[in-house]
Biopython code that builds the backbone (N, CA, C, O; Angstrom):
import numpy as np
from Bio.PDB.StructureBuilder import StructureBuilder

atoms = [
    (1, "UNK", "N", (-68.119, -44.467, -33.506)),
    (1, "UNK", "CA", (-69.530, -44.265, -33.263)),
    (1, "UNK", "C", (-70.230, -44.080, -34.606)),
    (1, "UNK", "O", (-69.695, -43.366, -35.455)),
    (2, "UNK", "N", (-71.284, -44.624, -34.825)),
    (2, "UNK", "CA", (-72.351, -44.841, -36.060)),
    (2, "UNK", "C", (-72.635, -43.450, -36.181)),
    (2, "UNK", "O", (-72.419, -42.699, -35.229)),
    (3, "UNK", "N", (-73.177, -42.964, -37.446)),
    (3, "UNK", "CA", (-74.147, -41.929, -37.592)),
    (3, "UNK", "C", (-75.513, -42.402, -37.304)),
    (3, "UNK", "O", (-75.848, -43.584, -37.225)),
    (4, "UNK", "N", (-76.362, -41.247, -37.136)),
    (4, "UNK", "CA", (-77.372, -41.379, -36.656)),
    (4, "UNK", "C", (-78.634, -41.957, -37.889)),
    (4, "UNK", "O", (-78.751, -41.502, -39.027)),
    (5, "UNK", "N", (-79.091, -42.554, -37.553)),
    (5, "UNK", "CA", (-80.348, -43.005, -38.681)),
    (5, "UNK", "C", (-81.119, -42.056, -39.023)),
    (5, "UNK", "O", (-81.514, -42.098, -40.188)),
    (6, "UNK", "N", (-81.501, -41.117, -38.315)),
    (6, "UNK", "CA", (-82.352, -39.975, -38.410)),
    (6, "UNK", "C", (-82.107, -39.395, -40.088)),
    (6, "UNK", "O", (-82.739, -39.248, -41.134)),
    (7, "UNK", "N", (-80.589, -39.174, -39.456)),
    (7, "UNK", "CA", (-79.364, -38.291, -40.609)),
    (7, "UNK", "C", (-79.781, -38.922, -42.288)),
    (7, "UNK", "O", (-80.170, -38.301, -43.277)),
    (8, "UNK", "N", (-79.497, -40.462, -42.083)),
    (8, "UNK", "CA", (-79.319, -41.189, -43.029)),
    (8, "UNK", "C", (-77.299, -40.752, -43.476)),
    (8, "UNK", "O", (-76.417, -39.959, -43.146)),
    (9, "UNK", "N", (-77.538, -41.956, -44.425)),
    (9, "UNK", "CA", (-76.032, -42.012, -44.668)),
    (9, "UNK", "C", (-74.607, -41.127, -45.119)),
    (9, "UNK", "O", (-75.292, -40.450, -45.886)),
    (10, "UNK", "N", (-74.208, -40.960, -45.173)),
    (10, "UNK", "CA", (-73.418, -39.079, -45.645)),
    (10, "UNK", "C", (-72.607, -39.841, -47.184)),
    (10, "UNK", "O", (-71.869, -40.827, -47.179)),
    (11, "UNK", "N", (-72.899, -39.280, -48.012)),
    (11, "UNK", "CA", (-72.431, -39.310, -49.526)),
    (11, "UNK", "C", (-72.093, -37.746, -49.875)),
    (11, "UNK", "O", (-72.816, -36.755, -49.773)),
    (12, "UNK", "N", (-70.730, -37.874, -50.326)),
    (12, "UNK", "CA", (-70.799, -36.135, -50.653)),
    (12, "UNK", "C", (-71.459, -35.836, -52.148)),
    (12, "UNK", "O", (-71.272, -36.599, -53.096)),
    (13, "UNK", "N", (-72.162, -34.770, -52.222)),
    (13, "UNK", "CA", (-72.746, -34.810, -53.488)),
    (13, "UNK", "C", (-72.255, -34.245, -54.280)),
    (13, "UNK", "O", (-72.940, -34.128, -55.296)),
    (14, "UNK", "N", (-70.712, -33.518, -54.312)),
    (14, "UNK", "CA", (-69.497, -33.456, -55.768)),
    (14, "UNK", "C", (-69.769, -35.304, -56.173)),
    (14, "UNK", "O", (-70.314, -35.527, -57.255)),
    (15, "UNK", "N", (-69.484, -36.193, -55.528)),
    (15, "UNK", "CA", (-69.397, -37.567, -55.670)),
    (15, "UNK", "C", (-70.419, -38.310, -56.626)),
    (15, "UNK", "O", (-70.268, -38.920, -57.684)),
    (16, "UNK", "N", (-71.539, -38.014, -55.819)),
    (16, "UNK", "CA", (-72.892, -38.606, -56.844)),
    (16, "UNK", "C", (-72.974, -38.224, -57.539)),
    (16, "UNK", "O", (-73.376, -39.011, -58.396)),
    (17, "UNK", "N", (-72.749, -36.686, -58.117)),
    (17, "UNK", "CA", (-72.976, -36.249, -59.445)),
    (17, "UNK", "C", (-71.569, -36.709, -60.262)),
    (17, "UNK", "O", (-71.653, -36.674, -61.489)),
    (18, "UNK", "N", (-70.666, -37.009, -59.852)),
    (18, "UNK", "CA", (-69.531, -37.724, -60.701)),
    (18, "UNK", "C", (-70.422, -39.170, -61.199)),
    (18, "UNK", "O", (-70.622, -39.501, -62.367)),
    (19, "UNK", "N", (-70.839, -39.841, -60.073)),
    (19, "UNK", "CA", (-71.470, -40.687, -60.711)),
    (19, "UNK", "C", (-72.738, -40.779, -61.681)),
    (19, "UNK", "O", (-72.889, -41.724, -62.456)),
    (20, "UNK", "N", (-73.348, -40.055, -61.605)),
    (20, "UNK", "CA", (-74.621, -39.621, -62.452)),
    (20, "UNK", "C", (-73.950, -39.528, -63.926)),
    (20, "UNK", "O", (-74.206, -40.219, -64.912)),
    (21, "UNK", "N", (-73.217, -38.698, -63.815)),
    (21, "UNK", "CA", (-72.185, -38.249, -65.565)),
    (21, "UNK", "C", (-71.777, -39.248, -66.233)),
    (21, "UNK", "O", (-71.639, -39.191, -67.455)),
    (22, "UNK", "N", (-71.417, -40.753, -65.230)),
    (22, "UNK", "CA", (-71.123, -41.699, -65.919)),
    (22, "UNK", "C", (-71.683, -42.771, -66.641)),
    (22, "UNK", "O", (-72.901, -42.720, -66.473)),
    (23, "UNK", "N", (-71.460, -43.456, -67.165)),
    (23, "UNK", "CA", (-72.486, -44.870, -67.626)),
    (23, "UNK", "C", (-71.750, -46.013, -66.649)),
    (23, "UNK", "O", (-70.551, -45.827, -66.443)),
    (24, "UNK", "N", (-72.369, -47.165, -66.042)),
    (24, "UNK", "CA", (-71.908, -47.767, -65.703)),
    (24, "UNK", "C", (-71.229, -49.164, -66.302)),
    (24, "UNK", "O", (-71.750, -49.836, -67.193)),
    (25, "UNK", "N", (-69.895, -49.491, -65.608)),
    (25, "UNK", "CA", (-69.113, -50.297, -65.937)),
    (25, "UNK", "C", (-67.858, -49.878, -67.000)),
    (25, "UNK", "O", (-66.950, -50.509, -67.541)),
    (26, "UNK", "N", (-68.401, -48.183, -66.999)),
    (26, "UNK", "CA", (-66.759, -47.755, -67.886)),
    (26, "UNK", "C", (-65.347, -47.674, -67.289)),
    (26, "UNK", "O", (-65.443, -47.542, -66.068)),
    (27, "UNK", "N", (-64.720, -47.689, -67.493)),
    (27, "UNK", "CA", (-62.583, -47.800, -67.094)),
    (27, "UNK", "C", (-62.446, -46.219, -66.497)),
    (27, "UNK", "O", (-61.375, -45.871, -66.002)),
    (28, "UNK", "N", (-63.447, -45.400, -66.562)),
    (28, "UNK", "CA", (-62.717, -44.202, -66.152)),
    (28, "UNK", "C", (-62.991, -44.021, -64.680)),
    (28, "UNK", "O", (-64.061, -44.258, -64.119)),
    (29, "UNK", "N", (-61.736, -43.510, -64.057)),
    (29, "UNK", "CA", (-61.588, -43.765, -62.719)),
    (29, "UNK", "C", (-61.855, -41.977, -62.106)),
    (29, "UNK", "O", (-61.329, -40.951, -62.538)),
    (30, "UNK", "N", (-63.021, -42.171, -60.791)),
    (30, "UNK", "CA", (-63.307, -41.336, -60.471)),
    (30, "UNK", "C", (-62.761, -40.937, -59.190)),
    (30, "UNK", "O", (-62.923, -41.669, -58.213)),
    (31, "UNK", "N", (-62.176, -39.926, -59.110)),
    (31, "UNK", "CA", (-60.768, -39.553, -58.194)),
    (31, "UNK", "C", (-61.714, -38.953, -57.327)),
    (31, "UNK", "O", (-62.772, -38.424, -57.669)),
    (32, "UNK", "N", (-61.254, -39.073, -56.166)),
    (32, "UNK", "CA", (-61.856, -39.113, -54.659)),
    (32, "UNK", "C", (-61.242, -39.000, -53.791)),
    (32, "UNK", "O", (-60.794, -40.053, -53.337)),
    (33, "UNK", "N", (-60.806, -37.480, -52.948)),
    (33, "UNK", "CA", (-60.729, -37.473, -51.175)),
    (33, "UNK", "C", (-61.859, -37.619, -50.246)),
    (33, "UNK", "O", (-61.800, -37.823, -49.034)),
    (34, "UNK", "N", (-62.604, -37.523, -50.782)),
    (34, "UNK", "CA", (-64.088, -38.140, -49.600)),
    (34, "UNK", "C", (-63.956, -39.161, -49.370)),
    (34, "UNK", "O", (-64.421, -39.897, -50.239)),
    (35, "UNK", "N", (-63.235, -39.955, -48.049)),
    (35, "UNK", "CA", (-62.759, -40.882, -47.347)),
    (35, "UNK", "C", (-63.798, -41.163, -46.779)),
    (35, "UNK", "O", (-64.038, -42.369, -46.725)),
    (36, "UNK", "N", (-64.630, -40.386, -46.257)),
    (36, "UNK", "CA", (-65.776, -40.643, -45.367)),
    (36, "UNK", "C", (-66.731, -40.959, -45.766)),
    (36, "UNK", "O", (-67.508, -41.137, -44.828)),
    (37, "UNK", "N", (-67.410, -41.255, -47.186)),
    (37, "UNK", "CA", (-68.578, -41.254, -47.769)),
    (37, "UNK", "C", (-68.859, -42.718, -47.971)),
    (37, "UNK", "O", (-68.098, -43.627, -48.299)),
    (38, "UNK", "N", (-70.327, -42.717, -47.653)),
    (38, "UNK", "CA", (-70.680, -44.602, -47.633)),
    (38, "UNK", "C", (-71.337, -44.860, -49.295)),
    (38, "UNK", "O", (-72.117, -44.326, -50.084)),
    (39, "UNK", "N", (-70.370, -46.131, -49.182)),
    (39, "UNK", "CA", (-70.820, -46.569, -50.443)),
    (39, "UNK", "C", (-72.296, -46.884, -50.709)),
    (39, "UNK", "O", (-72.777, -47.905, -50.217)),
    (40, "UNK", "N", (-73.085, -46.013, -51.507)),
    (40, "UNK", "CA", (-74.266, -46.563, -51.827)),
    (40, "UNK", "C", (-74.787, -47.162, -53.113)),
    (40, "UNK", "O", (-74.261, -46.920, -54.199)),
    (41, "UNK", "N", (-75.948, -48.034, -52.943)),
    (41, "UNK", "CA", (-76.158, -49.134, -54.445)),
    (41, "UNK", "C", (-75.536, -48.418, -55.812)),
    (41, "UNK", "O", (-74.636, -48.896, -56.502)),
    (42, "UNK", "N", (-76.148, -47.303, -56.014)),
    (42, "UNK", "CA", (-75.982, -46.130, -57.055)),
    (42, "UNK", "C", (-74.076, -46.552, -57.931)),
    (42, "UNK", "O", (-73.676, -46.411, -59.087)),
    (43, "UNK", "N", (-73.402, -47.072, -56.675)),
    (43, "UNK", "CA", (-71.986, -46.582, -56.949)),
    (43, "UNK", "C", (-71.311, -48.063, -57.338)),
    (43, "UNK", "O", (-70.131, -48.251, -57.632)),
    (44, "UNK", "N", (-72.208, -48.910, -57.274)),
    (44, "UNK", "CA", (-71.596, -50.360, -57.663)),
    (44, "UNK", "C", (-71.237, -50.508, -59.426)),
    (44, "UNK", "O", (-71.997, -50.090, -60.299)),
    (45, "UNK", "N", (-69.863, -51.224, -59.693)),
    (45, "UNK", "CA", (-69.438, -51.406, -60.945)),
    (45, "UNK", "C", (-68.684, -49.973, -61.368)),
    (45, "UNK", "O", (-68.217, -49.947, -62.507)),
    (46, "UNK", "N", (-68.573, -49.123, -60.777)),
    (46, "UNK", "CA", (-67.776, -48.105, -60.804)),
    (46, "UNK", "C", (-66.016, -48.275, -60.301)),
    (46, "UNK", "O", (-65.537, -48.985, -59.417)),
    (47, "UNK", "N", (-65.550, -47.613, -60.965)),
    (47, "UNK", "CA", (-64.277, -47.851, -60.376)),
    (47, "UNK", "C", (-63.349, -46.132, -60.140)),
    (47, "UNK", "O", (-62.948, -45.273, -60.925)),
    (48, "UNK", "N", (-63.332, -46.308, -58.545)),
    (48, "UNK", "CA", (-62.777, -45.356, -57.525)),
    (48, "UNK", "C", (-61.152, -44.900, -57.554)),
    (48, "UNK", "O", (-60.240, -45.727, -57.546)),
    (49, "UNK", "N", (-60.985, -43.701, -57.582)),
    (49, "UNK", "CA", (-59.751, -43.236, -57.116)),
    (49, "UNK", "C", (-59.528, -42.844, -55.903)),
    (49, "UNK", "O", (-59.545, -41.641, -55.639)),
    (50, "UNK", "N", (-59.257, -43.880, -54.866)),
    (50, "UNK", "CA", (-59.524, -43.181, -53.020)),
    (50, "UNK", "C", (-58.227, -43.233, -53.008)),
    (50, "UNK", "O", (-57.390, -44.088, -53.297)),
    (51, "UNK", "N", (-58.194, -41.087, -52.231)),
    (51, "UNK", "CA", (-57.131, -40.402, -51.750)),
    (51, "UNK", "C", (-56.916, -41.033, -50.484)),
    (51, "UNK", "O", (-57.805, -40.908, -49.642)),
    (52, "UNK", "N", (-55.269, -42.083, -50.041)),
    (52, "UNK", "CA", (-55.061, -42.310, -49.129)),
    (52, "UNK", "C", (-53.657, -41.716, -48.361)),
    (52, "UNK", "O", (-52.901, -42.285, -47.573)),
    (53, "UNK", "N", (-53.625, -40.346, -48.916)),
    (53, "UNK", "CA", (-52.477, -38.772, -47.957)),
    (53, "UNK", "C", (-51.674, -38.975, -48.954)),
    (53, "UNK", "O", (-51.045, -37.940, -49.173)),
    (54, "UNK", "N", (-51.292, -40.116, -49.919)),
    (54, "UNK", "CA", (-49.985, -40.196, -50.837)),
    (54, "UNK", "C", (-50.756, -39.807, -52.466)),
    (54, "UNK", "O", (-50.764, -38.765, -53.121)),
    (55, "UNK", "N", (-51.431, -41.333, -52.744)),
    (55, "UNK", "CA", (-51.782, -41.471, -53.960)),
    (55, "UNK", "C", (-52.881, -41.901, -54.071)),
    (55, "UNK", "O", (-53.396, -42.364, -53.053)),
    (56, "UNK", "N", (-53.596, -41.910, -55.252)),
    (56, "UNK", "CA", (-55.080, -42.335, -55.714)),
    (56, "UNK", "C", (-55.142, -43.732, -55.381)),
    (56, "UNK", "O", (-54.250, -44.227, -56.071)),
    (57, "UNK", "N", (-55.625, -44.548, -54.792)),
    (57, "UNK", "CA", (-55.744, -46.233, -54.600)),
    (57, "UNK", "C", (-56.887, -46.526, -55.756)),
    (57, "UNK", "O", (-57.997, -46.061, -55.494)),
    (58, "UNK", "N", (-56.796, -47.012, -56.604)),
    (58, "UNK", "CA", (-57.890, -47.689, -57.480)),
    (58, "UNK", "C", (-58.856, -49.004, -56.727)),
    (58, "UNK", "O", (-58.504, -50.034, -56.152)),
    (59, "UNK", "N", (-59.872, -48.569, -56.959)),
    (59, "UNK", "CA", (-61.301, -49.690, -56.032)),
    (59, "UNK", "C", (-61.672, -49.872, -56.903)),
    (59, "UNK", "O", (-61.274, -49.098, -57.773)),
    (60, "UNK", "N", (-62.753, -51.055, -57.398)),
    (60, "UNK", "CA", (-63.724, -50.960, -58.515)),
    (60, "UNK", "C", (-64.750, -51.724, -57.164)),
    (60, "UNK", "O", (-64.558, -52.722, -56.469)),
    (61, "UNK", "N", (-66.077, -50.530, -57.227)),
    (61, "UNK", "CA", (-67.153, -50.680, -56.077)),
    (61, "UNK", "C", (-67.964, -52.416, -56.523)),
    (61, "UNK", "O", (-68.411, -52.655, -57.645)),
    (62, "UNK", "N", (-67.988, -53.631, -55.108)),
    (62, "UNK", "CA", (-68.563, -54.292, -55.763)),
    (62, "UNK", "C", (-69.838, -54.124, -54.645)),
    (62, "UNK", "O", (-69.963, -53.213, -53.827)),
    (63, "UNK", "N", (-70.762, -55.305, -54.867)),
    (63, "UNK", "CA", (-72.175, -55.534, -54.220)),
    (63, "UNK", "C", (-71.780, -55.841, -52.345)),
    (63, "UNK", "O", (-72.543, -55.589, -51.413)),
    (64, "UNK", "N", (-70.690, -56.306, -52.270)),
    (64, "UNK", "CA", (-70.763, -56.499, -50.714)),
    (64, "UNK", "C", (-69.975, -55.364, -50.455)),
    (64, "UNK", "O", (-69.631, -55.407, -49.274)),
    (65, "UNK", "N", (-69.658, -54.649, -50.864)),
    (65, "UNK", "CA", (-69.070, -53.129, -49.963)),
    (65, "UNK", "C", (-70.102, -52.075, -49.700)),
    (65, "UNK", "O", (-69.764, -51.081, -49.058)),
    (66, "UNK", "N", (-71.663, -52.236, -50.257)),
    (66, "UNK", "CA", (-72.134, -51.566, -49.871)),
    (66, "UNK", "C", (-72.454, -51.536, -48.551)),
    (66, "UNK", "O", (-72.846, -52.530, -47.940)),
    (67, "UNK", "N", (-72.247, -49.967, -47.854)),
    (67, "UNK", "CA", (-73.066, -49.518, -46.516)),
    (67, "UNK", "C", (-71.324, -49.309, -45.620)),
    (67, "UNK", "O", (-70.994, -48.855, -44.525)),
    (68, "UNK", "N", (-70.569, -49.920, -46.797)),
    (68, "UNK", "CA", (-69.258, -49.527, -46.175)),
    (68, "UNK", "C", (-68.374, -47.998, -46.356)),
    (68, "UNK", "O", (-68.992, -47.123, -46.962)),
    (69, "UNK", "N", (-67.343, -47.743, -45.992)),
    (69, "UNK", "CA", (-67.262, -45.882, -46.186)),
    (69, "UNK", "C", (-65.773, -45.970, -47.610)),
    (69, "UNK", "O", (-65.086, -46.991, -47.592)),
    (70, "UNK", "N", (-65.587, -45.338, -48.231)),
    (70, "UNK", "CA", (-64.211, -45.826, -49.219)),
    (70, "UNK", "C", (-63.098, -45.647, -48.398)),
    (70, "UNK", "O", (-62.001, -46.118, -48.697)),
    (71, "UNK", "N", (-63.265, -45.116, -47.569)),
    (71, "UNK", "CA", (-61.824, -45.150, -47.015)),
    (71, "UNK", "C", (-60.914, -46.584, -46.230)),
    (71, "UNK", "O", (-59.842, -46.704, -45.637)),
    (72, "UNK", "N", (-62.026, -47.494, -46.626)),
    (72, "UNK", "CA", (-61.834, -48.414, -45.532)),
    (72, "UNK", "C", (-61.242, -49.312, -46.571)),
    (72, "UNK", "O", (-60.657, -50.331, -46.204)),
    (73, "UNK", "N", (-61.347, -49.016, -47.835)),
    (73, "UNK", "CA", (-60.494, -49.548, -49.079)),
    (73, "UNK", "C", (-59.464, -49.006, -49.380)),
    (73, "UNK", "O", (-58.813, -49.489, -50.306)),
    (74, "UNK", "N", (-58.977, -47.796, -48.674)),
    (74, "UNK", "CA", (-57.394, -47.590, -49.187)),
    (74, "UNK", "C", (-56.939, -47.157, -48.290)),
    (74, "UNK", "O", (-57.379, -46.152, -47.731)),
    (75, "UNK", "N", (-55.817, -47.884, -47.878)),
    (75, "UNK", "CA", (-55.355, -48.317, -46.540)),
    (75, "UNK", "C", (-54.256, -46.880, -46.593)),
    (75, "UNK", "O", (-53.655, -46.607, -47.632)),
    (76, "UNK", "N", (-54.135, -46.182, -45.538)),
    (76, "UNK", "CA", (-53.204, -45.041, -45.395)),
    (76, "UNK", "C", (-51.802, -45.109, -45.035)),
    (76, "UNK", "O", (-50.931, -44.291, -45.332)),
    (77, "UNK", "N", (-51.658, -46.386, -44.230)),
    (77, "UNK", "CA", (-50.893, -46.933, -43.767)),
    (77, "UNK", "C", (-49.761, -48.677, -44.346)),
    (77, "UNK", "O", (-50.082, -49.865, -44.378)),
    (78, "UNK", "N", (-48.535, -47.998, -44.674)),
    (78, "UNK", "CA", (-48.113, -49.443, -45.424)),
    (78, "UNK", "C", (-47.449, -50.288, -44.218)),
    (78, "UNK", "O", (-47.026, -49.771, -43.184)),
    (79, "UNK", "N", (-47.426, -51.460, -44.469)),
    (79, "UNK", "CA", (-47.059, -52.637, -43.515)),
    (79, "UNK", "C", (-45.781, -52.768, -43.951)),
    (79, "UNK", "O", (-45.555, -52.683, -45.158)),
    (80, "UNK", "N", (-44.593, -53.032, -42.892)),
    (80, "UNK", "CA", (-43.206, -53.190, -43.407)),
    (80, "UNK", "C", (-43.025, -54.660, -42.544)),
    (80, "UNK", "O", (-43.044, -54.576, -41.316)),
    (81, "UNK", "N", (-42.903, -55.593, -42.985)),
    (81, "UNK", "CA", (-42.569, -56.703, -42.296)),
    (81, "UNK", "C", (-41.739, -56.538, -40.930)),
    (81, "UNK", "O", (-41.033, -55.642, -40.466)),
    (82, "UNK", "N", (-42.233, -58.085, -40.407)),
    (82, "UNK", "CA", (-40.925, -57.837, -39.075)),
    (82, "UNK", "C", (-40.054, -58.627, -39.973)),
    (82, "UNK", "O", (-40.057, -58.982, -41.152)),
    (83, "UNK", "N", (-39.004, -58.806, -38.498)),
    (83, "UNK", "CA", (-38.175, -59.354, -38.575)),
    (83, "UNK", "C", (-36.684, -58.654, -38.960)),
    (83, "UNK", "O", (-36.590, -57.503, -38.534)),
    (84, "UNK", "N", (-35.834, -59.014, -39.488)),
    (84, "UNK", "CA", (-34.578, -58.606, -40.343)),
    (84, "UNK", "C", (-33.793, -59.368, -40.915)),
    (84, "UNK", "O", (-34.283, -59.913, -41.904)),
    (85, "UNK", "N", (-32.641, -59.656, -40.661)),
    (85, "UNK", "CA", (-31.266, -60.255, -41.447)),
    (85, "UNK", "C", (-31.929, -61.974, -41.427)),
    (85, "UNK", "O", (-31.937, -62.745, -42.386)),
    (86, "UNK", "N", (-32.363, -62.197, -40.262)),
    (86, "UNK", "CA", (-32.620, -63.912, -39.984)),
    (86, "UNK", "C", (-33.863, -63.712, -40.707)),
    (86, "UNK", "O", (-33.750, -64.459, -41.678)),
    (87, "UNK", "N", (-34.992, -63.122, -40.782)),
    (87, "UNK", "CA", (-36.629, -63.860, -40.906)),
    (87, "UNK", "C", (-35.949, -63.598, -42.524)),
    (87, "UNK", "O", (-36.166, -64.536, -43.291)),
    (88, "UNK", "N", (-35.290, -62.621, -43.007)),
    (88, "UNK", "CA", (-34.736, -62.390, -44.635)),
    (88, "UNK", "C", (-34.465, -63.691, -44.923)),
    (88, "UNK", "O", (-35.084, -64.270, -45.816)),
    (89, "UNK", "N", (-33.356, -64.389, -44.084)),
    (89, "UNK", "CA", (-32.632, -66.010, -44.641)),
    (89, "UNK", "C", (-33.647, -66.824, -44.214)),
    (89, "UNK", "O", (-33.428, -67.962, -44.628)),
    (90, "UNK", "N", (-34.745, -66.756, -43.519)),
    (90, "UNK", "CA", (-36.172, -67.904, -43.531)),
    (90, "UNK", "C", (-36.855, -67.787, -44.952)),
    (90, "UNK", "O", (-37.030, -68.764, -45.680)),
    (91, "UNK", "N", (-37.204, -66.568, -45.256)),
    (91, "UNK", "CA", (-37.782, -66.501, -46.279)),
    (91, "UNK", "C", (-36.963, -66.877, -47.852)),
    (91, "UNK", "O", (-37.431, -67.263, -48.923)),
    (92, "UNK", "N", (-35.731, -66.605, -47.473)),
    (92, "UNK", "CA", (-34.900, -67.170, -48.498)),
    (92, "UNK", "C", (-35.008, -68.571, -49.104)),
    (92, "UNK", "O", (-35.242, -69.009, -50.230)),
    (93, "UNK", "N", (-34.707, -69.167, -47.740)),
    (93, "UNK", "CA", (-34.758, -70.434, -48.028)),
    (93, "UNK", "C", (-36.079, -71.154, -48.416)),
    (93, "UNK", "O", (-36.154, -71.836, -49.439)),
    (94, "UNK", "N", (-37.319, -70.943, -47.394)),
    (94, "UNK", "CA", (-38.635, -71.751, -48.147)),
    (94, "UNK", "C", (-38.477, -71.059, -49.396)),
    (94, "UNK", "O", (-38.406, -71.903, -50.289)),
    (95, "UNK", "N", (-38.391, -69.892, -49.847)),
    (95, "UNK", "CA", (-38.413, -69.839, -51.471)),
    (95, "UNK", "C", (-37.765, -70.552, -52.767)),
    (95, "UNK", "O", (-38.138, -70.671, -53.933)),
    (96, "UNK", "N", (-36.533, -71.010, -51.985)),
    (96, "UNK", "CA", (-35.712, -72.176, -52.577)),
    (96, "UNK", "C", (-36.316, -73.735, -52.941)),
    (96, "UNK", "O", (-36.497, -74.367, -53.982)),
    (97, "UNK", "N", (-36.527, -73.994, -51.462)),
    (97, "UNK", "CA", (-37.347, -75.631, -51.724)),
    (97, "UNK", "C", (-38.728, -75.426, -52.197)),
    (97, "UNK", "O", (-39.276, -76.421, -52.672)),
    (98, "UNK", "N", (-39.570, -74.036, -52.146)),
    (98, "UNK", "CA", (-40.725, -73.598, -52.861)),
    (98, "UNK", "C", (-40.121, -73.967, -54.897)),
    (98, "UNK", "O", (-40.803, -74.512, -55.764)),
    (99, "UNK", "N", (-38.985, -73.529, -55.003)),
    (99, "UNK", "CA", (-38.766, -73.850, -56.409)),
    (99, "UNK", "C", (-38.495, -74.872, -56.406)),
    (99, "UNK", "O", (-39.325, -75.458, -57.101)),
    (100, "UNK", "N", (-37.794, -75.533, -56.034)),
    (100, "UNK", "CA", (-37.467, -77.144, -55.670)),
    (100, "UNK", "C", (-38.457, -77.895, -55.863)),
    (100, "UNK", "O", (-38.341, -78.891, -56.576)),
    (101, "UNK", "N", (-39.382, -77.635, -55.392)),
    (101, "UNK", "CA", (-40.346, -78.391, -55.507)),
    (101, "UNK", "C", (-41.210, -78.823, -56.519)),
    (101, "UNK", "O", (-41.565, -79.928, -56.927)),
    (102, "UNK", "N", (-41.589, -77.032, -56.978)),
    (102, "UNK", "CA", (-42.466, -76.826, -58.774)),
    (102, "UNK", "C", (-41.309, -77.525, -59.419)),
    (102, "UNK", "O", (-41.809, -78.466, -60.034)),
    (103, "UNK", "N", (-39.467, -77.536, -59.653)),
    (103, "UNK", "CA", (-39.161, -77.632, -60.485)),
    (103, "UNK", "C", (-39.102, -79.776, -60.770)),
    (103, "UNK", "O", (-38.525, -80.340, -61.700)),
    (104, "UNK", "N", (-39.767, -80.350, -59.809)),
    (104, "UNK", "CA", (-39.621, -81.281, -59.053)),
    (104, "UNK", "C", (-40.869, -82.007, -60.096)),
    (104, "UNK", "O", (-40.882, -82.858, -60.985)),
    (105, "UNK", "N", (-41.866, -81.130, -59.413)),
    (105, "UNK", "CA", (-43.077, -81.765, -60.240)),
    (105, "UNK", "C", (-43.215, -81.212, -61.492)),
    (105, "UNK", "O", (-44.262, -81.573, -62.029)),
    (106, "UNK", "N", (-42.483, -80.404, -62.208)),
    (106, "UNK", "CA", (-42.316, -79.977, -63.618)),
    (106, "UNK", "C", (-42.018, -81.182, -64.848)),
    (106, "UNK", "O", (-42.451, -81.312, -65.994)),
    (107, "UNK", "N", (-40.723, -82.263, -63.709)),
    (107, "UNK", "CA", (-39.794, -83.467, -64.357)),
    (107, "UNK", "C", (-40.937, -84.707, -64.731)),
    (107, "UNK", "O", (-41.722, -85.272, -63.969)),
    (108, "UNK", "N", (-40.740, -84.879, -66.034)),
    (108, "UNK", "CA", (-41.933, -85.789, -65.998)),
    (108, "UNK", "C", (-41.048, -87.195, -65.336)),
    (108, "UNK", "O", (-39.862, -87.512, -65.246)),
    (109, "UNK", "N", (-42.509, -87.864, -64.909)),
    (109, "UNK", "CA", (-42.202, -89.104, -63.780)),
    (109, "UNK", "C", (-41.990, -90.164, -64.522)),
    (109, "UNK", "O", (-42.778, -90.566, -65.378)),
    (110, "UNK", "N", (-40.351, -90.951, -64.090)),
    (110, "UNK", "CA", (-39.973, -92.232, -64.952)),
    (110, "UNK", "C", (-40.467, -93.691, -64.399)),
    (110, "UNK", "O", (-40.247, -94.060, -63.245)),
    (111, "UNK", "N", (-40.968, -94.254, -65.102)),
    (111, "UNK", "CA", (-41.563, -95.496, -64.964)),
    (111, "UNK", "C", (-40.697, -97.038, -64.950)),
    (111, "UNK", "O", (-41.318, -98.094, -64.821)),
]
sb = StructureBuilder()
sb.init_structure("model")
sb.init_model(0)
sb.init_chain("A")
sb.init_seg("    ")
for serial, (resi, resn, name, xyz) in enumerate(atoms, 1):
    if name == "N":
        sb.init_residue(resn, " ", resi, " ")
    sb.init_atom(name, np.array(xyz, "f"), 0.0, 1.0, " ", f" {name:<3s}", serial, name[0])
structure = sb.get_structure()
């Protein structure tokens, strides 16, 4: 469910004043558990440390993430493939004729 418009958008303001301190487009990364806070214009060209329960995820804020929340950039959750022993020897193999192939078109062509 949306917040209310009334409200306007929720930014925590430890946050904005991190950003205020900075100049924009510098390397220093501004560390962040406010998962919930929407990215606003203010925060573009910055680059984020979003707390996702483990470790800092590095973001650098661009122009189409605004109105979005940071948390939705550092995923909490890691993906472990399916499969097992067989999808392992599928992937084995296209990786094989995957080299096969570069090493294929590497050979220059005899005339």
């Amino acid at each position: 469910m949306s917040r209310s418009l009334k409200k306007g958008p929720f930014v925590d303001p430890k946050l904005l004043k991190k950003v205020a301190a900075l100049k924009s487009g510098s390397d220093t990364v501004i560390k962040t558990w406010s998962r919930a806070s929407e990215i606003s214009p203010e925060m573009v060209g910055y680059l984020f440390g979003i707390h996702n329960g483990k470790i800092f995820v590095e973001v650098r804020v661009t122009e189409e993430m605004v109105g979005h929340r940071l948390g939705e950039f550092s995923l909490t959750r890691k993906f472990v493939r399916h499969g097992g022993k067989m999808q392992k020897e599928l992937e084995m193999k296209a990786a094989e004729t995957q080299k096969a192939q570069v090493a294929a078109a590497k050979a220059p062509a005899k005339k």
